[in-house]
C-alpha positions as CSV (number, residue, x, y, z in Angstrom):
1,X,0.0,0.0,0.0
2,X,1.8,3.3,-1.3
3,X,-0.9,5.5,-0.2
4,X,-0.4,7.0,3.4
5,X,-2.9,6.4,5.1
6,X,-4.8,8.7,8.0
7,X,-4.1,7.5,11.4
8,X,-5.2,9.6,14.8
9,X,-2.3,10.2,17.3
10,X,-3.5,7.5,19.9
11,X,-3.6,5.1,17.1
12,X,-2.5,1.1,18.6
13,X,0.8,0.1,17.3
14,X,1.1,-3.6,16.6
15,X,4.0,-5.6,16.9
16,X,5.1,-5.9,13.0
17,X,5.9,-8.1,10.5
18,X,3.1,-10.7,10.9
19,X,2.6,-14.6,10.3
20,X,-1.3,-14.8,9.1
21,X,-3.3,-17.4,10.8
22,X,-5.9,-19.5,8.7
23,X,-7.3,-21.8,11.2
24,X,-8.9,-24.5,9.6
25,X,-11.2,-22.3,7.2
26,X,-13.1,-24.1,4.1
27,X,-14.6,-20.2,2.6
28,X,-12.4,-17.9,1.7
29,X,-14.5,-15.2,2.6
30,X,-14.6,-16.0,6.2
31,X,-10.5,-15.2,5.7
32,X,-11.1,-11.7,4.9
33,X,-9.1,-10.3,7.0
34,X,-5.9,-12.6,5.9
35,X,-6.6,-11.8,2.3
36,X,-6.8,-7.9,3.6
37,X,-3.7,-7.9,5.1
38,X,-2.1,-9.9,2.5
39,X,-3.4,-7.7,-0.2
40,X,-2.9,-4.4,1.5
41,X,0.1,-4.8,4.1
42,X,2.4,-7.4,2.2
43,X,5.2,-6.0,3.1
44,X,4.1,-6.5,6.6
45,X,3.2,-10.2,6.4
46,X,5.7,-13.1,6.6
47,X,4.0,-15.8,5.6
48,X,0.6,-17.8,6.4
49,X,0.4,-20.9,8.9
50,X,-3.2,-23.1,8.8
51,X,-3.9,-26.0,10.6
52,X,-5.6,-29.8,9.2
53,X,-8.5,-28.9,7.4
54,X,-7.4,-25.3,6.3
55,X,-8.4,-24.7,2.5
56,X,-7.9,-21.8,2.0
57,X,-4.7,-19.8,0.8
58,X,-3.2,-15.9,0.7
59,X,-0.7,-16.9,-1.3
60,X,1.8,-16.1,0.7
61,X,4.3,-19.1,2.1
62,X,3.2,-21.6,4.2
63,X,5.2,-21.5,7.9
64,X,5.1,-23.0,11.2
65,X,5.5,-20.8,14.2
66,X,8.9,-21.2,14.3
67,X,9.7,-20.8,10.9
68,X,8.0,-17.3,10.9
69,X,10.0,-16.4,13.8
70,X,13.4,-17.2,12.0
71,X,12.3,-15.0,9.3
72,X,11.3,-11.9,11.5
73,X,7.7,-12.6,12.2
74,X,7.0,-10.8,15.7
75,X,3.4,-11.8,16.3
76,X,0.2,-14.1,14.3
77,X,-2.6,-12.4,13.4
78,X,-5.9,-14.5,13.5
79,X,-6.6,-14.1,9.5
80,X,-10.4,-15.4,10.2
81,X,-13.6,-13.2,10.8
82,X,-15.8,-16.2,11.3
83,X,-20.0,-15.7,11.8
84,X,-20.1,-14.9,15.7
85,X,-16.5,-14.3,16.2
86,X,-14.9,-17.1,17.8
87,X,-11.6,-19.1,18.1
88,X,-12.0,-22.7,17.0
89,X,-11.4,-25.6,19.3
90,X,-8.7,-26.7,17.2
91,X,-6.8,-23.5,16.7
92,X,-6.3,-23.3,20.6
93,X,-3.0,-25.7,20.3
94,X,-2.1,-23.7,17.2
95,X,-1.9,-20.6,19.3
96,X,-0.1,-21.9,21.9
97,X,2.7,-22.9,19.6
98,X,3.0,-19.2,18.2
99,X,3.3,-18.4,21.8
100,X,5.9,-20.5,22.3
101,X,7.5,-19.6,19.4
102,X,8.1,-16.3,20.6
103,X,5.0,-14.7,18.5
104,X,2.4,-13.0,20.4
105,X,-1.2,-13.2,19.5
106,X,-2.9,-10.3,17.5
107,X,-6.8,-11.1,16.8
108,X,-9.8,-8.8,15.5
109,X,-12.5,-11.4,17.0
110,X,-15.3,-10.7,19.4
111,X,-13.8,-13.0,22.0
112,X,-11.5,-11.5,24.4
113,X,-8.2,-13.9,23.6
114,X,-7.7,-14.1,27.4
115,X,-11.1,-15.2,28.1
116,X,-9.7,-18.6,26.6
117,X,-7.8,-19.9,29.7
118,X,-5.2,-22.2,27.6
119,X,-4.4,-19.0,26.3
120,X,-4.0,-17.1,29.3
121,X,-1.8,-19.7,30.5
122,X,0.6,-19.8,28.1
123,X,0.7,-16.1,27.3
124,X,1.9,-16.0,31.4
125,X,4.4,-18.8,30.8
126,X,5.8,-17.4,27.8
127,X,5.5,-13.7,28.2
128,X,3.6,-13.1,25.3
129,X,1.0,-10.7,24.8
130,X,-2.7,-10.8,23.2
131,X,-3.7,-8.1,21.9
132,X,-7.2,-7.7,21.2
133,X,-7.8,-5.5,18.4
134,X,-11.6,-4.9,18.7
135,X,-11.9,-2.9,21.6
136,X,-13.6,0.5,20.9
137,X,-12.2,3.6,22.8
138,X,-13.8,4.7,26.0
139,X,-16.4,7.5,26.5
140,X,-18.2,7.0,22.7
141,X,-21.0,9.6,22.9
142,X,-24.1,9.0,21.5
143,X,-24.7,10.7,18.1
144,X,-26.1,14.0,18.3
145,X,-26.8,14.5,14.1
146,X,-24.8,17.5,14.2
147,X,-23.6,18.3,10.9
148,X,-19.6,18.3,10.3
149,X,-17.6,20.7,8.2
150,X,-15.0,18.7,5.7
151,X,-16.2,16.0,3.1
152,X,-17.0,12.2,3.6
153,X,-17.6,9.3,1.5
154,X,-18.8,5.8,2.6
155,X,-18.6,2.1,1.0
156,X,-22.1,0.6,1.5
157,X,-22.8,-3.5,0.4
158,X,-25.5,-5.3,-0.7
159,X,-23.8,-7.9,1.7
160,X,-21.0,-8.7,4.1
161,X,-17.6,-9.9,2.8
162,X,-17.7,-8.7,-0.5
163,X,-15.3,-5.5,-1.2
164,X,-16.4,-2.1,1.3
165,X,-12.5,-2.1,2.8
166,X,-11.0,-3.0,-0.9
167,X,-13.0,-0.2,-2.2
168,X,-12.2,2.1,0.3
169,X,-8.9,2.0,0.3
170,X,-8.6,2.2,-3.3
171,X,-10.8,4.9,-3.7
172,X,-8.6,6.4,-0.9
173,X,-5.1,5.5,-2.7
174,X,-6.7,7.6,-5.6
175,X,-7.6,10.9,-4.2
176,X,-4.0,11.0,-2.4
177,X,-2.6,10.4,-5.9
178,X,-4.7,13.0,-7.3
179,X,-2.9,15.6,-4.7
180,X,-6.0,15.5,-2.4
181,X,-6.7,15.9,1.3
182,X,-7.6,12.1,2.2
183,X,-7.7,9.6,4.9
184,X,-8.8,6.1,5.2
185,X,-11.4,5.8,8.3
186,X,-11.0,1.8,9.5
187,X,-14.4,0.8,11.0
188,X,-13.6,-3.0,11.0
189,X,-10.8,-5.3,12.4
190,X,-8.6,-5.6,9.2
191,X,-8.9,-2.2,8.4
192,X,-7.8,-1.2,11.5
193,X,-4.3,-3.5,11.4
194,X,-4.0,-1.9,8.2
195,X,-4.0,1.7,9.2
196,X,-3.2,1.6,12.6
197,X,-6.2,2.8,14.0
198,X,-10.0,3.2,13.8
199,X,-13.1,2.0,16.2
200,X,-14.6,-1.6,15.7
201,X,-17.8,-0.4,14.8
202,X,-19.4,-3.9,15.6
203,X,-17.8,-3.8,18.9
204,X,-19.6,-0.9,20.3
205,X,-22.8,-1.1,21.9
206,X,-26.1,-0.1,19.3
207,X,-26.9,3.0,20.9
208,X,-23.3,5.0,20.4
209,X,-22.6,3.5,16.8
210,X,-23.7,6.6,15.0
211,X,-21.8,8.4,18.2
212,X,-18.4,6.6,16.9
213,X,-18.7,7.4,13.5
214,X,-19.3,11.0,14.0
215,X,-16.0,10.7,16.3
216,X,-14.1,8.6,13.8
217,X,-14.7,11.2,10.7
218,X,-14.5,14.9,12.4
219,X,-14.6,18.4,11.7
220,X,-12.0,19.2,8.6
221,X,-11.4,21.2,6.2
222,X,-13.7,21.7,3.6
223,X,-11.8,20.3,0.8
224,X,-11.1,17.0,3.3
225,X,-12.7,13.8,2.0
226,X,-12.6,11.2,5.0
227,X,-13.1,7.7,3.0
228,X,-15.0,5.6,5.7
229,X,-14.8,1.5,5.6
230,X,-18.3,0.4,5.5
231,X,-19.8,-2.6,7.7
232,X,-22.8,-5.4,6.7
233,X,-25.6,-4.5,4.9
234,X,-28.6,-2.6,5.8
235,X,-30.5,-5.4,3.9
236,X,-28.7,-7.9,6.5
237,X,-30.9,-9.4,9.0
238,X,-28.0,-10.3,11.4
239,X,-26.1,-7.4,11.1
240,X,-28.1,-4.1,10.1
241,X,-28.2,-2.5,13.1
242,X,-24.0,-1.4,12.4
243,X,-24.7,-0.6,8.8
244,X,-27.2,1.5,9.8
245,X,-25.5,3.7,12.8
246,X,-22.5,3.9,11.1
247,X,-24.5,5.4,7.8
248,X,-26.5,8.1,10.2
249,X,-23.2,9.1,12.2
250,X,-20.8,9.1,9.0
251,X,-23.4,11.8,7.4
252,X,-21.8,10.8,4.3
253,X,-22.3,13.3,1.2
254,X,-21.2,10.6,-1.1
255,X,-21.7,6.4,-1.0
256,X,-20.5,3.6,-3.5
257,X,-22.9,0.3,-3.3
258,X,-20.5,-2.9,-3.3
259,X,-21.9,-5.8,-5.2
260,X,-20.5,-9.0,-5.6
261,X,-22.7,-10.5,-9.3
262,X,-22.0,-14.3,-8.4
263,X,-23.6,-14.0,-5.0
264,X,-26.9,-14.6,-4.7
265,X,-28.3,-15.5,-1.0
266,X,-26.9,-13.1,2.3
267,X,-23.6,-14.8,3.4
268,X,-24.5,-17.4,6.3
269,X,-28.2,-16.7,6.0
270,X,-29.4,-18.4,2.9
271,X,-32.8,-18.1,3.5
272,X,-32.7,-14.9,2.4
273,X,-32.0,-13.2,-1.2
274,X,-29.6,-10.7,-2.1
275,X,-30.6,-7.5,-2.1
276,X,-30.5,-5.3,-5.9
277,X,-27.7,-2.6,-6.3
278,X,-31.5,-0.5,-6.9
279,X,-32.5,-1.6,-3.7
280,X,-29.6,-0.3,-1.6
281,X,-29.4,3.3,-3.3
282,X,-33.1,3.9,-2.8
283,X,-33.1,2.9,0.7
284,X,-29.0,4.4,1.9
285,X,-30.4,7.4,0.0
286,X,-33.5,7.2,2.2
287,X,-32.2,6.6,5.4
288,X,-28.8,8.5,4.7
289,X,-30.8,11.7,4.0
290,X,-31.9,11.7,7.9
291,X,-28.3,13.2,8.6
292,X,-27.4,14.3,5.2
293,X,-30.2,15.4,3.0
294,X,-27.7,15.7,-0.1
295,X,-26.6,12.4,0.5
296,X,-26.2,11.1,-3.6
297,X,-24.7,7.8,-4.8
298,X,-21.5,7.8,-6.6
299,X,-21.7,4.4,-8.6
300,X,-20.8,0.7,-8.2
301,X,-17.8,-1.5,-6.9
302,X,-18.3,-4.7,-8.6
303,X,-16.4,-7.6,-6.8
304,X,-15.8,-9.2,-10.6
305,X,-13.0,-11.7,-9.1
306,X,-14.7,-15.1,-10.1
307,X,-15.2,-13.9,-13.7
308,X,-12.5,-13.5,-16.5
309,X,-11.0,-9.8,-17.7
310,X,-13.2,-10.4,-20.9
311,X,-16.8,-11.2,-18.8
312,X,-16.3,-8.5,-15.9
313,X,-15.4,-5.9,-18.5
314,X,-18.9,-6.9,-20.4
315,X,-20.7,-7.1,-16.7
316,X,-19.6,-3.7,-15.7
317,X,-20.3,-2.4,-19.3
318,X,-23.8,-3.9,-19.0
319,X,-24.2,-2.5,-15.3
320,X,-23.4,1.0,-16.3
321,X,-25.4,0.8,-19.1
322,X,-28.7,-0.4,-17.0
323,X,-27.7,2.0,-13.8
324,X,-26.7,5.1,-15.9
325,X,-24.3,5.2,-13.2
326,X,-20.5,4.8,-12.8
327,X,-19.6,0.7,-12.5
328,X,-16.0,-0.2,-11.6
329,X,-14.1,-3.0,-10.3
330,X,-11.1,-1.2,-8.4
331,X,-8.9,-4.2,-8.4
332,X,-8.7,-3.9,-11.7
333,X,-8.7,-0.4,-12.6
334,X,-8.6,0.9,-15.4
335,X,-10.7,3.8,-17.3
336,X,-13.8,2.4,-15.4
337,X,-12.9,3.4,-11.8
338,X,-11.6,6.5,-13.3
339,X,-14.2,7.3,-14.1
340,X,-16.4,6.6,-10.4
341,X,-13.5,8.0,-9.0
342,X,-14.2,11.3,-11.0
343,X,-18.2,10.4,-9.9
344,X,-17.5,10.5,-6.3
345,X,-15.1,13.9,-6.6
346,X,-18.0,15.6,-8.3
């Protein structure tokens, strides 16, 4: 990542370069935050170390503990944002090992690492820490609506999992290369290791989300853009309740809908169908327009990563055609999120 990216002065500082943990995960998108980090702080990441059963990979090499150690690692970072946050029965031994290794333990999951005793054991035999990263700061406020001076954009998705972070630090790479004002607001664990600091929005408690976001994107300048990591859905049964806070708090003047085409069910509840890329502008617009009445919609990040160059270039073609809006995939760049890029700058 060549792009700095905005940090606030009490940001946590995490003991660097990292072995990525994989856990025995079968769905890559339950390793988002391994591919995030991966993708996005490369040059911060050893290597990857999975246990039986893993199938998933970042690409990176595969190491034990020990290894990672030899080459520099100082701590493993639980790579897996499982549904409810948890840490598998069988990665308990795994962790240990890092411990012992002389790694400590870095993790973005709901469960406090020292609420597992094994691992409060051995992080008092060994010395080594555990850091939990999704701790929001004390004294959140609750949201008062008031509105902010500077500029703000927010990713929105039509589900979890499926490109808000990616997109926002692209689009945030972009406007520092095109000599403007920027940072990148983390909202969610991965983001958070990447930039150094943020607020776990789905760590704080319902009535002070929109209170956090207005704390995590300030007063600035008026020719500041603050890109802000979106979280869920506000289609998501399970999760809503963040999407929606963090929408009313960030005020945002500008949103891009995140789509992935080959999904078609909510991730983990497949009972219930994917919302349209229609459906989530009319109702962000709707609901955004409580704390922003200008609130508009910038275009379309199109997760386009099981299809070919040749099919997501027709897709996205198609899309903008249909929308008569801006469709990109940032990954791949090109002319097309140029062109949302110049949308959202409008």
């Amino acid at each position: 990542m060549n792009a700095p990216i905005g940090r606030r002065a009490d940001a946590m500082v995490l003991p660097q370069p990292y072995l990525l943990f994989l856990g025995d995960t079968t769905e890559p998108s339950f390793a988002k935050t391994a591919f995030g980090l991966a993708d996005w702080a490369a040059d911060r990441c050893v290597g990857e170390f999975g246990v039986d059963g893993c199938a998933v990979s970042t690409g990176l090499p595969r190491m034990t503990p020990a290894e990672a150690r030899s080459a520099g690692a100082r701590s493993l970072v639980i790579g897996v944002a499982n549904q409810g946050g948890i840490i598998g029965e069988r990665w308990v031994a795994a962790l240990v090992e890092a411990m012992e290794a002389g790694l400590d333990i870095v993790s973005g999951l709901h469960v406090r690492l020292d609420s597992i005793p094994a691992l409060a054991e051995a992080a008092r035999r060994t010395g080594r820490r555990l850091i939990d990263v999704r701790s929001p700061p004390p004294g959140i406020p609750v949201g008062n609506g008031r509105k902010r001076s500077g500029k703000r954009l927010l990713t929105v998705g039509t589900d979890c999992a499926l490109g808000k972070k990616y997109t926002a630090l692209a689009l945030h790479r972009a406007f520092v290369e095109r000599g403007i004002d920027a940072d990148f607001r983390a909202t969610g664990q991965t983001g958070i290791m990447i930039a150094g600091g943020g607020i776990p929005m789905d760590a704080v408690v319902s009535d002070f989300e929109a209170g956090a976001a207005e704390i995590l994107s300030p007063d600035a300048p008026a020719d500041h853009w603050d890109v802000i990591e979106g979280q869920g859905s506000i289609f998501n049964p399970a999760y809503a309740a963040v999407s929606l806070g963090l929408l009313h708090g960030s005020q945002p003047d500008v949103f891009v809908v995140c789509h992935d085409p080959a999904r078609k069910v909510i991730l983990g509840l497949e009972d219930f169908v994917l919302p349209s890329v229609e459906e989530v502008v009319d109702l962000t617009i709707r609901l955004g327009s409580r704390t922003n009445p200008v609130i508009r919609c910038g275009g379309v990040s199109l997760n386009t990563s099981s299809l070919s160059a040749g099919e997501a270039e027709a897709l996205m073609a198609a899309e903008r055609e249909r929308l008569n809006i801006p469709v990109a995939d940032p990954i791949r760049g090109g002319a097309a999120f140029a062109a949302l890029v110049d949308s959202c700058l409008a």
